[in-house]
N, C-alpha and C positions, 0 to 999 in steps of 0.2 A: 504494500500500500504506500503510494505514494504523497505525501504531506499528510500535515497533522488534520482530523475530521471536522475541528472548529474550524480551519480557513477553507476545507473542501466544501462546507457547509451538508455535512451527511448527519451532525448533530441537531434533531429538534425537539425543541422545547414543549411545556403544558401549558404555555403560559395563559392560552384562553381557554382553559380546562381544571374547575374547578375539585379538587381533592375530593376524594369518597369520606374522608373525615372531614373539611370543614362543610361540606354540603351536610351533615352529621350534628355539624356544632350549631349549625343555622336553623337546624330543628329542635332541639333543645329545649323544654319547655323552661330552663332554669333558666336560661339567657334571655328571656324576656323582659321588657324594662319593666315590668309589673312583677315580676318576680323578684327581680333585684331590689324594687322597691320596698315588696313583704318581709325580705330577707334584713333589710338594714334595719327595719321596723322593730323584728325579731330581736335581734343581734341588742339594739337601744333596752329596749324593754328587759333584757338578760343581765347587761351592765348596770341599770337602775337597781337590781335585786339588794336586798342586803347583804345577803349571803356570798352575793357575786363581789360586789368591795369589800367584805369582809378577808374574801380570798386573793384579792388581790394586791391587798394590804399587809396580810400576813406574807405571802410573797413577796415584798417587796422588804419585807424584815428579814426572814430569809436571806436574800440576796445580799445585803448590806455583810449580817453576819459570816455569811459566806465569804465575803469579800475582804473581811478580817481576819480570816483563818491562819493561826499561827501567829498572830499577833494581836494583841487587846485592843477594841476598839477607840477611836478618836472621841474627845468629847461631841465634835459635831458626828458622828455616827450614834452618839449616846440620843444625840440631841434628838436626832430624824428619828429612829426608834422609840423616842416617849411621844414624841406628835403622832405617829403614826398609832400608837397603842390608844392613845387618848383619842385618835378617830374613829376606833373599833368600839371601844367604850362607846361612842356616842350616836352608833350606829343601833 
């Protein structure tokens, strides 16, 4: 074979030929903006919970501690750890 198939031009493209998967993703019932709408709706409504900043609070104590490991923490790690506790309390 003589020269490369891109300048023979033996190589062609899909480019007006849409994928059997995003023809797939464009049915989708999740990808509807009415879906994605329910979904954030969702999502707000779960973060409002208490339970849900409670947990996320408490992770976020975690994390600190974690992040002192091997060594005692700083007054301001003391600090963020009673706000954060005194927000659980007040939850």
């Amino acid at each position: 074979m003589n020269g490369s198939p891109v300048k023979m031009g033996t190589i062609q493209g899909t480019a007006g030929h849409a994928s059997a998967l995003k023809k797939k993703q464009d049915t989708d019932p999740r990808n509807t903006s009415e879906a994605k709408e329910r979904a954030k709706k969702r999502i707000k409504e779960l973060e409002n919970r208490p339970d849900y900043k409670k947990n996320e609070l408490l992770g976020t104590i975690s994390d600190i501690k974690f992040g002192a490991e091997g060594r005692s923490l700083t007054d301001s790690e003391k600090k963020q750890i009673a706000d954060l506790e005194a927000q659980i309390a007040a939850l």
